[in-house]
MDAnalysis code that builds the backbone (N, CA, C; Angstrom):
import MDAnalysis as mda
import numpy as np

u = mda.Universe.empty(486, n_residues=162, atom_resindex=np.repeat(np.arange(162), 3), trajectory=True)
u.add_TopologyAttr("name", ["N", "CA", "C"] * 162)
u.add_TopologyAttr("resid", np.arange(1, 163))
u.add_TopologyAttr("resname", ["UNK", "UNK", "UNK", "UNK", "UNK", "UNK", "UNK", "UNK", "UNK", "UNK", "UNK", "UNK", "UNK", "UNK", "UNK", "UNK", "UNK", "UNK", "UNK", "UNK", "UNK", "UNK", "UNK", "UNK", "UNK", "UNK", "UNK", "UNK", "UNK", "UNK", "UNK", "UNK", "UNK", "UNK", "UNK", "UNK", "UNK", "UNK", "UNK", "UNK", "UNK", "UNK", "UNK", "UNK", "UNK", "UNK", "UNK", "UNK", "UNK", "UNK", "UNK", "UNK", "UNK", "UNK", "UNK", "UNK", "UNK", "UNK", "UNK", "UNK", "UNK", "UNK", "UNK", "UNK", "UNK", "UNK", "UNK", "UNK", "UNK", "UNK", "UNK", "UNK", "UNK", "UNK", "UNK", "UNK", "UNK", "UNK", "UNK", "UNK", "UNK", "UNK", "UNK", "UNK", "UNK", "UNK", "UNK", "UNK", "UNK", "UNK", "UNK", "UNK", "UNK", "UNK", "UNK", "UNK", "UNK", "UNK", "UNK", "UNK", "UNK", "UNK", "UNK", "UNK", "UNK", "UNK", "UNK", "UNK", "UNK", "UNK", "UNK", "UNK", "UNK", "UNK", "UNK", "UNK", "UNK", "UNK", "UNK", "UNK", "UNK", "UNK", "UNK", "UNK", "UNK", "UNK", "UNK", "UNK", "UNK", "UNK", "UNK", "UNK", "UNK", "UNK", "UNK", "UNK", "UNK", "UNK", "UNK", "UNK", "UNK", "UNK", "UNK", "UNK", "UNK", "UNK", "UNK", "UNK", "UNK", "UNK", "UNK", "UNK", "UNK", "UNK", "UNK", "UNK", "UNK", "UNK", "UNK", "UNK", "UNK", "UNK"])
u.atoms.positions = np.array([
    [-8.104, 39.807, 79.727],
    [-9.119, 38.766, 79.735],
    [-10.124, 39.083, 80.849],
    [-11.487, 38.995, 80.456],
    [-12.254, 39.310, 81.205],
    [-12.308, 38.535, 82.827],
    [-12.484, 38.603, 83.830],
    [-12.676, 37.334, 85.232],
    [-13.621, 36.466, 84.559],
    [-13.033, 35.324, 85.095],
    [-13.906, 34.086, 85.001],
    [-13.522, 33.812, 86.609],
    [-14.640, 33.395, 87.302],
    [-14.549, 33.052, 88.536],
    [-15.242, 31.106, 88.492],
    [-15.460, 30.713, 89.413],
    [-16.043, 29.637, 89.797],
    [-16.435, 29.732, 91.384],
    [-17.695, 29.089, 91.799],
    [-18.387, 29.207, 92.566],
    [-18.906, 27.581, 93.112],
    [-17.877, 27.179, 94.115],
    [-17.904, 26.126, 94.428],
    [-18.623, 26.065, 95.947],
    [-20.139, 25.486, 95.662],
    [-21.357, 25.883, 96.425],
    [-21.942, 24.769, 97.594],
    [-21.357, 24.680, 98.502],
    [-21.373, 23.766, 99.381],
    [-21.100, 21.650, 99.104],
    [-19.541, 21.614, 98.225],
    [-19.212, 20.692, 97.789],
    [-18.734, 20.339, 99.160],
    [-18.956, 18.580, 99.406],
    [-18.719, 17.734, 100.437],
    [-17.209, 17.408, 99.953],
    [-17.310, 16.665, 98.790],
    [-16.422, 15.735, 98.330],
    [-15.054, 16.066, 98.403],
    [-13.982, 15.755, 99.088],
    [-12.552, 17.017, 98.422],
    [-11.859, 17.075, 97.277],
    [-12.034, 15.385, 96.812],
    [-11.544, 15.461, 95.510],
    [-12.366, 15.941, 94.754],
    [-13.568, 16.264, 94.780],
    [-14.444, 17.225, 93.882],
    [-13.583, 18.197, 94.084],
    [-13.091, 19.227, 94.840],
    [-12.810, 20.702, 95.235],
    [-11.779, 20.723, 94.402],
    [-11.059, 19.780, 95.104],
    [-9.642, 19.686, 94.470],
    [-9.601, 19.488, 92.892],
    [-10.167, 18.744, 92.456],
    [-10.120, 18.919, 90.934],
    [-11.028, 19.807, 89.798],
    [-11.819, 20.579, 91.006],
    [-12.365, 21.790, 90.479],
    [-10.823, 22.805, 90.619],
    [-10.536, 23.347, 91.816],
    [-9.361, 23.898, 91.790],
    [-8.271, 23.761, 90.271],
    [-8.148, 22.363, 90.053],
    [-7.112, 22.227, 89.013],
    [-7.538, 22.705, 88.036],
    [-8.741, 22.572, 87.469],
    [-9.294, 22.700, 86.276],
    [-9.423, 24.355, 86.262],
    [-10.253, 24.707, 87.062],
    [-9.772, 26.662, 87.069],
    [-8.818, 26.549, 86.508],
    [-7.416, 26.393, 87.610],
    [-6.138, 26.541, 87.059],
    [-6.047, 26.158, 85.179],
    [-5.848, 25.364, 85.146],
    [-5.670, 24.739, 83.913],
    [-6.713, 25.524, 82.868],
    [-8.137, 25.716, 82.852],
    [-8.572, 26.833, 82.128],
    [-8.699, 28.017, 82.083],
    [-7.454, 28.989, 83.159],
    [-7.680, 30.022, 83.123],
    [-8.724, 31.197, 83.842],
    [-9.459, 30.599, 85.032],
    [-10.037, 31.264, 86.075],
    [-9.286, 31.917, 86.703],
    [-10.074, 32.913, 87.283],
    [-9.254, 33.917, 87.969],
    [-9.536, 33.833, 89.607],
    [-9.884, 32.883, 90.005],
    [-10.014, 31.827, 91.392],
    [-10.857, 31.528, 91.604],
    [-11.248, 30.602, 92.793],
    [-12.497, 29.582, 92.837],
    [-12.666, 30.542, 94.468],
    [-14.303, 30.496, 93.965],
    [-14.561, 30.748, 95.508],
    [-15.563, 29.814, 96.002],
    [-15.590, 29.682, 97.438],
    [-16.068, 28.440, 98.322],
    [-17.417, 29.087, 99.352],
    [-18.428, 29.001, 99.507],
    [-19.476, 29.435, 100.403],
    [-19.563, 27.910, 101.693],
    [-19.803, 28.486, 102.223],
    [-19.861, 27.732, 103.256],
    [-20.608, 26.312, 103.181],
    [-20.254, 25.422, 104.171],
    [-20.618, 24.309, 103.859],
    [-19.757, 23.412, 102.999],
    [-18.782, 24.376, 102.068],
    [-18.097, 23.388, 101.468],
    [-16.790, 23.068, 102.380],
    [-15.903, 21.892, 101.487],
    [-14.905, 21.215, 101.967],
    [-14.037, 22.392, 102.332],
    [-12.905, 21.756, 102.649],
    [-11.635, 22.828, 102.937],
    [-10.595, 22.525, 102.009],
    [-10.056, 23.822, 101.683],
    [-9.319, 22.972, 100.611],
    [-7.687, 22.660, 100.522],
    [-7.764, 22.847, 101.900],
    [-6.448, 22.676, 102.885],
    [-6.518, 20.897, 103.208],
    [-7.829, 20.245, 102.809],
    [-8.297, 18.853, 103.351],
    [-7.061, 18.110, 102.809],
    [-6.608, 17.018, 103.260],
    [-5.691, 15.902, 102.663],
    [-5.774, 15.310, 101.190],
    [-7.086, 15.474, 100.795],
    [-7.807, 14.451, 99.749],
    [-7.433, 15.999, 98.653],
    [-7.788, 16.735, 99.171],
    [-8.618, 18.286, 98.086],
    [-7.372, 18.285, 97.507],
    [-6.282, 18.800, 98.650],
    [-4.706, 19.312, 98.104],
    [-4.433, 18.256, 96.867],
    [-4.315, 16.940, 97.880],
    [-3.425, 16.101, 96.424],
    [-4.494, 15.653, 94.767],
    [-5.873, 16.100, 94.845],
    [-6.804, 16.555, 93.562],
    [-6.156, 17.640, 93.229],
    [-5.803, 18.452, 93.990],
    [-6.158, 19.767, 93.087],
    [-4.214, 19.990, 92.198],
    [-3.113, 18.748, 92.881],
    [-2.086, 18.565, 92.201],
    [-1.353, 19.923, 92.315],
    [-1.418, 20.710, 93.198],
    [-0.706, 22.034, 93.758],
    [-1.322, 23.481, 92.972],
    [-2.674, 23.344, 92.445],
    [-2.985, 24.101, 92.187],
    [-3.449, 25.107, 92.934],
    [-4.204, 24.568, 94.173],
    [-4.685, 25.529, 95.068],
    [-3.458, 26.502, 95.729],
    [-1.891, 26.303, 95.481],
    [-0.969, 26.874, 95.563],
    [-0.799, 28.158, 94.432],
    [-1.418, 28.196, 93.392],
    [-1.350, 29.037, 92.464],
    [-2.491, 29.947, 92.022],
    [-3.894, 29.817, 92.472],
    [-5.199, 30.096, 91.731],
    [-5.720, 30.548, 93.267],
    [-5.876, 31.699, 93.445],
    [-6.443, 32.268, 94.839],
    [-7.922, 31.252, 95.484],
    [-7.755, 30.545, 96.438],
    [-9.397, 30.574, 96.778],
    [-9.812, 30.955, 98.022],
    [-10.771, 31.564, 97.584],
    [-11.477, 31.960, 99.307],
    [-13.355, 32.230, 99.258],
    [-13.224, 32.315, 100.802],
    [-14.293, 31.901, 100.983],
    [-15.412, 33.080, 100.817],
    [-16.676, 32.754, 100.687],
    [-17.370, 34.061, 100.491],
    [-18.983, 33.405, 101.173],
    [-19.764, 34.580, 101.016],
    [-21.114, 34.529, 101.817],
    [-22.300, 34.494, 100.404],
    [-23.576, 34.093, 100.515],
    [-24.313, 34.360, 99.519],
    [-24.345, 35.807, 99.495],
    [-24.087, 37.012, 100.000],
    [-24.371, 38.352, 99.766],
    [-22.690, 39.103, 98.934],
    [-22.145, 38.098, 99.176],
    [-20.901, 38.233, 98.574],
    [-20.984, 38.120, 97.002],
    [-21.506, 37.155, 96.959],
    [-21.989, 36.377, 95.365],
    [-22.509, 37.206, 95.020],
    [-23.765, 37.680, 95.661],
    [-24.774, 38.882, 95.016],
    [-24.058, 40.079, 94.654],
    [-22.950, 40.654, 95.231],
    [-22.638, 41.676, 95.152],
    [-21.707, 41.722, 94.113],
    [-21.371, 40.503, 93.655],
    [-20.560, 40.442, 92.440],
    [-21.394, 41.259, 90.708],
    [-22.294, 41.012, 90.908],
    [-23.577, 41.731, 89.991],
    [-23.072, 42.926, 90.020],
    [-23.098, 43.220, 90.875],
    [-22.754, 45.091, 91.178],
    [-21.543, 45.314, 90.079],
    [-20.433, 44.182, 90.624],
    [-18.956, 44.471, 89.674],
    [-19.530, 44.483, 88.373],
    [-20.146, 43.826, 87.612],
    [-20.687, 43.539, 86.142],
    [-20.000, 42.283, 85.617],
    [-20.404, 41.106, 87.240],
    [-20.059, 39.690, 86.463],
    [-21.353, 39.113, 86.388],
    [-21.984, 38.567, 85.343],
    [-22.646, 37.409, 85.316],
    [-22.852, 35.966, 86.229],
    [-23.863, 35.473, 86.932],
    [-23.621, 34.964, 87.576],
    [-24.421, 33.469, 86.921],
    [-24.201, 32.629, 86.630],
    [-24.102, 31.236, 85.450],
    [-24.534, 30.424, 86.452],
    [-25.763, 29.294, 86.485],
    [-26.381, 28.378, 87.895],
    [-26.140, 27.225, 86.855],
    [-25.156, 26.181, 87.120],
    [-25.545, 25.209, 86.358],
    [-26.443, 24.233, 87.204],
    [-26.990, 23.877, 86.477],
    [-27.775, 22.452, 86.849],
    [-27.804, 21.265, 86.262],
    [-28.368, 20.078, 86.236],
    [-29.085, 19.011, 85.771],
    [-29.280, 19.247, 84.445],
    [-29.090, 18.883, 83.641],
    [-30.069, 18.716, 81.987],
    [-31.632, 17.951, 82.533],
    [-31.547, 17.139, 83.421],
    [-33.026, 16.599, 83.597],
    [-33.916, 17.605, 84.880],
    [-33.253, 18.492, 85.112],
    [-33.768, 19.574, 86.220],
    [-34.882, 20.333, 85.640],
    [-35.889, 19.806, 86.064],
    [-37.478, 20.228, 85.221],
    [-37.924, 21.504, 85.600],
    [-36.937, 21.700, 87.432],
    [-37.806, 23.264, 87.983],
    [-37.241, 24.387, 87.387],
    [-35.785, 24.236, 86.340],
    [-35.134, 25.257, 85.529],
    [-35.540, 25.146, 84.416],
    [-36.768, 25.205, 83.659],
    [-37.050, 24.832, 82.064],
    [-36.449, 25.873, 81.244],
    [-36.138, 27.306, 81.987],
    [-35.438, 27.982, 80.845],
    [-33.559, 27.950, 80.951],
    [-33.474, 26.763, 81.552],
    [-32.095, 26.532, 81.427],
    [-31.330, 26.567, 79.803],
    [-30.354, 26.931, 79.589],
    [-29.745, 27.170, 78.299],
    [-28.600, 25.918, 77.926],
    [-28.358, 25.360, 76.878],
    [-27.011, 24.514, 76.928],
    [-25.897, 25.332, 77.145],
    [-25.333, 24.638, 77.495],
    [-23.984, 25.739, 78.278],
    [-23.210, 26.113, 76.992],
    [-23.345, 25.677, 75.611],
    [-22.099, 26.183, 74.389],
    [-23.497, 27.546, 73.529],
    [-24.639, 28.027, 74.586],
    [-25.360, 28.769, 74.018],
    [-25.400, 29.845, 74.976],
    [-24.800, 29.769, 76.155],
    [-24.558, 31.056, 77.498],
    [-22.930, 31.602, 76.688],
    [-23.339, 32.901, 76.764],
    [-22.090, 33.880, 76.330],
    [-21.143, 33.659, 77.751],
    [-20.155, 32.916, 77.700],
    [-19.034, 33.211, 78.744],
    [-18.037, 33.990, 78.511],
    [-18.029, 35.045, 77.640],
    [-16.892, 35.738, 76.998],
    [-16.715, 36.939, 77.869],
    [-17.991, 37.093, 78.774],
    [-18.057, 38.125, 79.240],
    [-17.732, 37.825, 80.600],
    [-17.525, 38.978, 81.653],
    [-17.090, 38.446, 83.044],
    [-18.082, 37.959, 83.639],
    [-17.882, 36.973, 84.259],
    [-18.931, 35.692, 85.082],
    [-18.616, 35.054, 85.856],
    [-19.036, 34.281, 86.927],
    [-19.240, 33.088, 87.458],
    [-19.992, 32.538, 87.365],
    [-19.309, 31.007, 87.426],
    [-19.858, 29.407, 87.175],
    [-20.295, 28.943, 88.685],
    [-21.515, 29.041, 88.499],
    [-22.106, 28.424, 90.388],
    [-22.160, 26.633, 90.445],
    [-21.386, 25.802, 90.667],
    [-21.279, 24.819, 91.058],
    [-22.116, 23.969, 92.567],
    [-22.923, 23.039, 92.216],
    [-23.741, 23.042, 93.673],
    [-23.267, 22.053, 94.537],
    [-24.042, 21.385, 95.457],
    [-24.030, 20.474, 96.386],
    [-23.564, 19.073, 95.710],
    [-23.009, 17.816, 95.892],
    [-23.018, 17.002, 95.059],
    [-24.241, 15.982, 95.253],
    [-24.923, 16.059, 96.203],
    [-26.669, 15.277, 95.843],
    [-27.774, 16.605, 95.753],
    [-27.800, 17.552, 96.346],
    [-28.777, 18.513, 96.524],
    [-28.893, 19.565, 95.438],
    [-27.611, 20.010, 94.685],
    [-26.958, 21.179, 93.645],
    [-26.896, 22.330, 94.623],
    [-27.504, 23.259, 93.779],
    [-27.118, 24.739, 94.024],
    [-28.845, 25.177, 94.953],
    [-28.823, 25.822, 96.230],
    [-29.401, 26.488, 97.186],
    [-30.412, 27.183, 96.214],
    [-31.694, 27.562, 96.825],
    [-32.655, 28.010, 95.737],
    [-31.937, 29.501, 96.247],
    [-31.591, 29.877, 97.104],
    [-30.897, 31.104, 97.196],
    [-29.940, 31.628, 96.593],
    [-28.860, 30.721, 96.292],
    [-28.294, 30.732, 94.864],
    [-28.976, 30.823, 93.388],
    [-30.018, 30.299, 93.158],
    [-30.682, 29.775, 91.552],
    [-31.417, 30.939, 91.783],
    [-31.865, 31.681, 92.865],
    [-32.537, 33.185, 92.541],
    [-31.827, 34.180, 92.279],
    [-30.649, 34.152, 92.681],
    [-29.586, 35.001, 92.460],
    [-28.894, 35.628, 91.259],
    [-29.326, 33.935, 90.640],
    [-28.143, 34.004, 89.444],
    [-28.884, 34.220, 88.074],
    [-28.134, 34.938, 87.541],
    [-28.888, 35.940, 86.205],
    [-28.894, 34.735, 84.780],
    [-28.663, 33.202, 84.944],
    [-28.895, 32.359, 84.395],
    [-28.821, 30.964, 84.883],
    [-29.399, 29.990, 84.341],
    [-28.657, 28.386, 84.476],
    [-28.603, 27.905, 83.284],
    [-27.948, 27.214, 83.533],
    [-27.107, 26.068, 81.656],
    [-26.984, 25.015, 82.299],
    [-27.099, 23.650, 81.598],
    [-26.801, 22.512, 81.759],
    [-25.722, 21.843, 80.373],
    [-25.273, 21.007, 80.718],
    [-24.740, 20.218, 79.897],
    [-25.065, 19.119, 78.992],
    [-26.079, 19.623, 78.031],
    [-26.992, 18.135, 77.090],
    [-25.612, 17.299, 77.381],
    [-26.487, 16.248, 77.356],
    [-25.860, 14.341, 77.606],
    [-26.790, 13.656, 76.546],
    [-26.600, 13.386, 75.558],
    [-27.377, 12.555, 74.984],
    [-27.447, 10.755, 75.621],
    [-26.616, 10.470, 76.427],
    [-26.666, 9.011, 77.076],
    [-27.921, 8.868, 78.078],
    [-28.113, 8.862, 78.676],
    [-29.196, 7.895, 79.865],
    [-28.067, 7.795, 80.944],
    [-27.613, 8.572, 81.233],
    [-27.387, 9.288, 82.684],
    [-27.867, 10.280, 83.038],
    [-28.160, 11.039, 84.260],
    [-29.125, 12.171, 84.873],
    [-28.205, 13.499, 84.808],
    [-27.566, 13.343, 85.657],
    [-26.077, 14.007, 86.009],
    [-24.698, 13.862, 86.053],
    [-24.216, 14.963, 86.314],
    [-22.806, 14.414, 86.115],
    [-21.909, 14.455, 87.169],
    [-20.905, 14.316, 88.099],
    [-20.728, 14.573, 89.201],
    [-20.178, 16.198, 89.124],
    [-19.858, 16.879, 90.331],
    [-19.375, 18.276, 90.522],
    [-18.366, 18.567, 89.335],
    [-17.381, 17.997, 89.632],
    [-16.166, 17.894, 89.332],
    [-15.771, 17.667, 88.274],
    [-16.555, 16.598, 87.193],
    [-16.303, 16.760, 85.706],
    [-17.458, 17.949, 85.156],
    [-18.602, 17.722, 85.782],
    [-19.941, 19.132, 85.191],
    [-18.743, 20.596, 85.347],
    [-18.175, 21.081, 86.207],
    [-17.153, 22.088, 86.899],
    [-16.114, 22.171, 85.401],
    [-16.086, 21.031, 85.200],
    [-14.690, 21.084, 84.244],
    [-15.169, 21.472, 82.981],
    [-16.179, 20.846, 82.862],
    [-16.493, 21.112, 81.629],
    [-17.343, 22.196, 81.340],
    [-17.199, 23.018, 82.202],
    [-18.027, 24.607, 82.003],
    [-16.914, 25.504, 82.005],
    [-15.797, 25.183, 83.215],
    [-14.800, 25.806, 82.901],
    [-13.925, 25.385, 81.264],
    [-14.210, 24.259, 80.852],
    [-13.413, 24.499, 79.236],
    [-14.188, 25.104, 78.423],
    [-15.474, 24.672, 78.315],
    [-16.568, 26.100, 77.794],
    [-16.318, 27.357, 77.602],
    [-16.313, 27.771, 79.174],
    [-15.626, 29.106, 79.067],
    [-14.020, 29.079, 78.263],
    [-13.195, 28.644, 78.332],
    [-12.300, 28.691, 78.045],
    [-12.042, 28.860, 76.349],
    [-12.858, 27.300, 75.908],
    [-13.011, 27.887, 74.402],
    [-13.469, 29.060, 73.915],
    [-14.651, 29.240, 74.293],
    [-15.160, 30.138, 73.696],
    [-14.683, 31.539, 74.056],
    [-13.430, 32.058, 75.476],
    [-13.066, 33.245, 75.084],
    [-11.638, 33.076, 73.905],
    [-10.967, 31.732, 74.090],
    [-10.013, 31.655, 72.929],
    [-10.697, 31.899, 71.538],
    [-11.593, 31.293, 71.237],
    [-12.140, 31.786, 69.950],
    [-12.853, 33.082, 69.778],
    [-13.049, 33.579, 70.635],
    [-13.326, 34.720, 70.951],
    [-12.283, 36.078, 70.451],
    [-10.873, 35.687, 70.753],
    [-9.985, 36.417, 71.009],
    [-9.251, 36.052, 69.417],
    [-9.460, 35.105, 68.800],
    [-8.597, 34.574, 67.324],
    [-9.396, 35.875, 66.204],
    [-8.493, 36.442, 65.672],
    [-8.834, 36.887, 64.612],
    [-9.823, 36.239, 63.622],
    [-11.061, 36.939, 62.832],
    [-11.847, 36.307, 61.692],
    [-11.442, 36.954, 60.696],
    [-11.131, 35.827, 59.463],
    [-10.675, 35.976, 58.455],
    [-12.213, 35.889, 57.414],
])
């Protein structure tokens, strides 16, 4: 299976971290990494979110030149944002970004998002259409639901066509 990483980008919240952590786990990432600024995920709150996952799913910490250099390996680097984020107009829906291939999911700030140093970096952004009259979604379910994205689509990926 190709890496699927996650890129958890200066999150405050711990139960954000922490239930980003689980959800990797649970869809099959190959660990979450943390840039500075974010929580710890050693925090009281993160551990009991993440339900002992951060015991099983490597995370560590990395630098924006770290991220960049992941390009080099031949991962994709995925910026989600906002569906109402007007300064990304060529943002993609996230079930129309190929995740089959090796990538990371850049996860941002939970009021600010992702660093324009990040969103230059990264060789795409996707959002999550919402057809409701909400803006955003918080870290932590937007996180989840890119990681099951990915997830479906390398399982169907991998099923034989008849």
């Amino acid at each position: 299976m190709p890496p699927l990483l996650l890129i958890a980008a200066g999150l405050q919240d711990p139960g954000n971290l922490g239930t980003l952590i689980r959800s990797a786990e649970a869809f099959g990432a190959t660990a979450v990494l943390t840039t500075s600024g974010t929580v710890s995920e050693w925090n009281q709150k993160a551990l009991r979110a993440s339900a002992g996952s951060v015991f099983r799913i490597p995370v560590v910490s990395v630098t924006p030149a770290e991220i960049s250099a992941l390009k080099s390996r031949g991962l994709r680097l995925l910026a989600a944002v906002a569906d109402s984020d007007t300064s990304n107009p060529k943002a993609v829906p996230i079930a129309e970004a190929d995740l089959t291939q090796p990538c990371a999911l850049m996860i941002g700030n939970e009021g600010s998002g992702l660093t324009t140093e990040l969103l230059q970096i990264s060789d795409t952004s996707a959002t999550i259409p919402m057809p409701g009259r909400i803006e955003s979604l918080n870290a932590a379910i937007a996180g989840s639901l890119l990681l099951y994205e990915a997830s479906r689509q390398r399982t169907s990926h991998l099923e034989p066509r008849t």
